[in-house]
TIRONU-714654 format. One line per 2 residues: number of its first residue (from 1); their letters; for each residue x, y, z of C-alpha. Coordinates in steps of 0.02 Angstrom, whole numbers, plus 50000, padded with zeros to 5 digits. Each point is the difference from the previous one (the first is absolute). Example, Ala and Ser with C-alpha at 12.3 -4.5 7.8 and 13.67 -1.06 7.14 Angstrom:
# residues 2
1	AS	50615 49775 50390  50069 50172 49967 .
This chain:
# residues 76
1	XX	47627 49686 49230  50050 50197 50008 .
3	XX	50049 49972 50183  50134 49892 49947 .
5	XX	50044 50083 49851  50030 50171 50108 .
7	XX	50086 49871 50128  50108 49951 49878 .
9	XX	50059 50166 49922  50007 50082 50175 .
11	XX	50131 49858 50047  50095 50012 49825 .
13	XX	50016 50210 50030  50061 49959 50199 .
15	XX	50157 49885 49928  50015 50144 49849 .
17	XX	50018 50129 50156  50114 49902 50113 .
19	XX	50113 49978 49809  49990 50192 49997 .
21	XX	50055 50056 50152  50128 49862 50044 .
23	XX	50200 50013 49987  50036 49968 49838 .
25	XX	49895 50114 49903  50041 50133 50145 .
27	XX	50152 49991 49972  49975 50050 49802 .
29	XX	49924 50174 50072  50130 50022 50120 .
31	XX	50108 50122 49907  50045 50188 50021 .
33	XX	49896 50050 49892  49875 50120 50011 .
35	XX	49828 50061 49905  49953 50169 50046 .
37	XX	50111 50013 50145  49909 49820 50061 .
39	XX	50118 49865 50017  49957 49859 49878 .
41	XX	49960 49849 50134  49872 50124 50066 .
43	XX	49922 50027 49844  49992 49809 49977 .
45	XX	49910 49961 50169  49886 50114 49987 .
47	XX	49928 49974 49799  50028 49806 50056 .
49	XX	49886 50015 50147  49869 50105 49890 .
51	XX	49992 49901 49865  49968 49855 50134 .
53	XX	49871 50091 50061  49922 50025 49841 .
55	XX	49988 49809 49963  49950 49963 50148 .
57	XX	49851 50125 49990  49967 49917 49813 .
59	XX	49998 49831 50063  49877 50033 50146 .
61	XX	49874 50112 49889  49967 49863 49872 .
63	XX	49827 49982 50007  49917 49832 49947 .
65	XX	49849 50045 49860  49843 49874 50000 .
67	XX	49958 49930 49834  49851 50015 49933 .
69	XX	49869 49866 50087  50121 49981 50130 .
71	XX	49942 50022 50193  50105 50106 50081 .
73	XX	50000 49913 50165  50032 49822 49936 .
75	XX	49998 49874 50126  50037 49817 49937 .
């Protein structure tokens, strides 16, 4: 049951990441501006691709928590 859940949300954040860094939402951050000398698009990839990371590492951490009277190694 948590396999598929994680399944699930790991395939939902993979079509969130290939929304993220495709054309047009690019092409939003593709200005001349600049934060802190940085050129906006770069500034964009790079918190995109962290925060990516980040859920990623969430997901894959969740940790399943036996009930009580529950065997942890249930085999039906």
């Amino acid at each position: 049951m948590i396999q598929d859940l994680t399944s699930g949300r790991l395939i939902g954040l993979f079509l969130v990441g290939l929304v993220l860094f495709n054309y047009p939402i690019l092409s939003l951050f593709n200005r001349d501006l600049t934060l802190m000398g940085i050129p906006i698009l770069y500034v964009y990839i790079f918190t995109a691709w962290c925060v990516v990371i980040g859920l990623i590492i969430l997901i894959t951490n969740t940790q399943k928590t036996a009930r009580p009277g529950e065997l942890e190694d249930d085999r039906d």
